[in-house]
N, C-alpha and C positions, 0 to 999 in steps of 0.2 A: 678664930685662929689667933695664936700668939703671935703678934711682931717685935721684932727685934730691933732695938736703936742702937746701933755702934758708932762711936766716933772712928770711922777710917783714918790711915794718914795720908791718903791722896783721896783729892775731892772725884769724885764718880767723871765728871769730865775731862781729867788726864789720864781716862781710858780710850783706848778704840778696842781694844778685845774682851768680850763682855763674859767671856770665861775666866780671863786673868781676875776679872773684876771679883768674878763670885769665889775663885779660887783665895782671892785674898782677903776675901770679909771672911769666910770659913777659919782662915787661918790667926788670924786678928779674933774672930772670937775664939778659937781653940786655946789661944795664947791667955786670953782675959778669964775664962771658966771651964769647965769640962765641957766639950761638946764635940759632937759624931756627925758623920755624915748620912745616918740613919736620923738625929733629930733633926738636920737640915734638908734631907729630904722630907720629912713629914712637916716642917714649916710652910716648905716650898707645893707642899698639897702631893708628894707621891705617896702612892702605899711601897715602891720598893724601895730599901734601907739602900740603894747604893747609888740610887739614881742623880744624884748632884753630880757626885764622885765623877758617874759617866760623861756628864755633862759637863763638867771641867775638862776633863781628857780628854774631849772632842766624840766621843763613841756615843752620845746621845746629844740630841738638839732642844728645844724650847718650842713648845706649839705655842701659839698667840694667848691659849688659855693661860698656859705655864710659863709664859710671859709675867704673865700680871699675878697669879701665884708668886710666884719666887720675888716680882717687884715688891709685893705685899710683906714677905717676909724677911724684907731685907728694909721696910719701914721708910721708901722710896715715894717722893709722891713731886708737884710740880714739876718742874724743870728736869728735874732728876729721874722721875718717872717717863716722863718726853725720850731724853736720851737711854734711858735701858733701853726703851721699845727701839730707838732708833739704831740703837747700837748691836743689839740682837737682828735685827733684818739686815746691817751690813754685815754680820758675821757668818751669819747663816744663809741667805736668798741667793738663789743661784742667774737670778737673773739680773744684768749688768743695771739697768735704769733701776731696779728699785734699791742697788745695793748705793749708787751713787746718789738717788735722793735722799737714801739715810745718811751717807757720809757727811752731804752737804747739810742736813738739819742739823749731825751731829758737830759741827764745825761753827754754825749759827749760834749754838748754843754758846759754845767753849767760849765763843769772841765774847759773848754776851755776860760770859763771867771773866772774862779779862785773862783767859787761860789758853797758852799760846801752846803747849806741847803737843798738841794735833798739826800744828805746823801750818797753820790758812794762809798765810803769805807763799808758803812756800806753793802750796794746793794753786793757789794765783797764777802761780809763775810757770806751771806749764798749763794756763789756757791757753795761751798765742804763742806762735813761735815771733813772735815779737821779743819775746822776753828775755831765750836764750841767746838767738842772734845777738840783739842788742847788749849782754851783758860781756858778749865776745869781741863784738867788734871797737864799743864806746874805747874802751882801753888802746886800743890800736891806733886811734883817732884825736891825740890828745889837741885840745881847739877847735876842733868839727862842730860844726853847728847844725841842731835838727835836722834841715833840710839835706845838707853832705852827708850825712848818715843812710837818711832816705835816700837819696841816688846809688848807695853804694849797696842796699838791699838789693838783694837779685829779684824778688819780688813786692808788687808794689804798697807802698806806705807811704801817710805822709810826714810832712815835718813837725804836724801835730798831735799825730800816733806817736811817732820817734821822742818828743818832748814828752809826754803823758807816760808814757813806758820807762824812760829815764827818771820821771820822778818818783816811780813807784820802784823801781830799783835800788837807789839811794833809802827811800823812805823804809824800806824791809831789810834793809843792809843787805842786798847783795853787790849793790858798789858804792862807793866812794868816792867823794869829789875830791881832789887833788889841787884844782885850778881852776880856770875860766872854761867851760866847757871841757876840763880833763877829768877823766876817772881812772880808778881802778879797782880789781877785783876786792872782795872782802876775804874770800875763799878760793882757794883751786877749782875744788869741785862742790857739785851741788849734792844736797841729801834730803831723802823725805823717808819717812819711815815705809817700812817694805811691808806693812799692812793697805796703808795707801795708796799702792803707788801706782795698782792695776788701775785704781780707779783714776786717779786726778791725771795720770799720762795717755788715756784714754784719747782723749779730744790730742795731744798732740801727735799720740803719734796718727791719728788719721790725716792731719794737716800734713806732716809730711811726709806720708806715704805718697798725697799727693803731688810735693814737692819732686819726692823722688821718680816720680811717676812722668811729670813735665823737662825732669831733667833729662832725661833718656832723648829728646828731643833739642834740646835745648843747651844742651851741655856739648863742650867738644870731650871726645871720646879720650884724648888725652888728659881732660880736666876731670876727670871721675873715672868710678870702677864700678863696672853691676858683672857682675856673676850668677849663677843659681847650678842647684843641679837636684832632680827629683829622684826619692830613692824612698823604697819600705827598711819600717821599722818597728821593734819592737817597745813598748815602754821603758825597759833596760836601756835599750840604742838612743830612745828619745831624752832619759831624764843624761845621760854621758854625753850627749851633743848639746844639749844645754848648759850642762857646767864647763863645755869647752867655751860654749860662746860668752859664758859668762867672763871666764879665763882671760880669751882674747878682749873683751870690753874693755878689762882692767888694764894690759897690757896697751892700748890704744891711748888708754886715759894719762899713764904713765909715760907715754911719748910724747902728748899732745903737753902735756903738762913740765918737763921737765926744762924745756926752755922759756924764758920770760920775752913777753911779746909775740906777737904774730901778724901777715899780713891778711889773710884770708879765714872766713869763718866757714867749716865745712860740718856734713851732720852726717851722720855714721850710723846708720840703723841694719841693725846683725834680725834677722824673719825667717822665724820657721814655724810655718802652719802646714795643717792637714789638708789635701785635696781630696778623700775622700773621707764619708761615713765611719765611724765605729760600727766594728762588726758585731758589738752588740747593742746598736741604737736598735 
């Protein structure tokens, strides 16, 4: 087999979608000499002339063999080989643990070439609800010291969780020291790319699902709001009540946000899952 060396202008690791990736070596070499996506399918080891094509537009996938096919004819080999594999099983696997140990390999790498636009701090910052708490409340607190932080958590921490999480929030810039124990934010809001973000918000939102789950008990009923209400729908009804809750998210973000300061740090989770079966499982 002929492989191909191209000098791309983004390095293979400020990819996370490993279709963008091939989409744009196709087009980079399009641009540098004549070539088809019938000769990049038969680089890639297909016999049909349009099979990459499909494979960028999402209407075909990569088996493991054509994995390593297509890595072959894209002239991919250490590192770089590592991350296709890794980056193709989180594009493609439908199941949660193998897509996030790709994510996480693919993230190991990036650090490892000093290549931040997959965002690993950010990926950090929702392990623990440590993170976000703390990056709401430190500002509120200007002179608080670790441990008056930790008391003021509704659930427990200590003053050397509270001190370890503040320094890793300065160190990633999501806050700023101002003073002797003051900070403040770097940013309003927070962002992680929306390829990501199923995975790395995974672990929190089960942390405060639990959260919310304790407060029901724990909360005075005037200090919170739980609602629900159970109803069928059709995938129509379900993708329109998601871009409502999406709506209303923003709208929350934009209240929360438009005054400077605050005394209370509260968490706002908008859930909507299925109680039963697909009727075509």
């Amino acid at each position: 087999m002929v492989v191909i060396f191209i000098s791309m202008k983004k390095s293979i690791v400020e990819y996370e979608d490993y279709r963008q990736f091939l989409l744009d070596f196709y087009e980079e070499r399009k641009r540098t000499g004549a070539f088809t996506w019938r000769e990049f399918s038969k680089l890639a080891g297909s016999s049909s002339p349009s099979f990459m094509k499909m494979v960028c537009e999402g209407k075909n996938g990569l088996s493991k063999l054509g994995v390593e096919r297509a890595a072959n004819a894209l002239g991919l080999s250490g590192h770089e080989l590592v991350y296709f594999r890794a980056m193709v099983t989180f594009g493609q696997s439908k199941k949660e643990d193998e897509r996030q140990k790709a994510y996480r390999e693919m993230l190991e790498i990036a650090s490892e070439r000093k290549v931040r636009l997959l965002e690993a701090d950010s990926c950090k910052f929702y392990e623990s609800w440590r993170y976000p708490v703390l990056r709401e409340l430190a500002p509120m607190m200007p002179g608080a010291k670790p441990l008056e932080m930790a008391k003021r958590c509704a659930h427990a921490t200590s003053a050397e969780d509270v001190r370890e999480a503040l320094e890793f929030l300065v160190k990633s810039g999501f806050l700023k020291r101002t003073g002797d124990n003051a900070y403040e934010q770097t940013d309003k809001t927070m962002r992680v790319s929306a390829a990501a973000m199923p995975i790395v918000n995974r672990d929190m939102h089960k942390q405060m699902a639990d959260f919310a789950k304790a407060a029901i008990d724990d909360v005075p009923a005037e200090k919170r709001d739980f609602s629900g209400v159970t109803m069928g729908v059709d995938q129509e009804g379900f993708d329109a009540i998601v871009a409502l809750l999406k709506e209303t998210r923003k709208k929350a973000i934009d209240i929360a946000t438009s005054k400077e300061g605050g005394t209370q740090v509260y968490r706002l989770n908008l859930q909507l899952f299925p109680l039963t079966k697909d009727s075509e499982a």
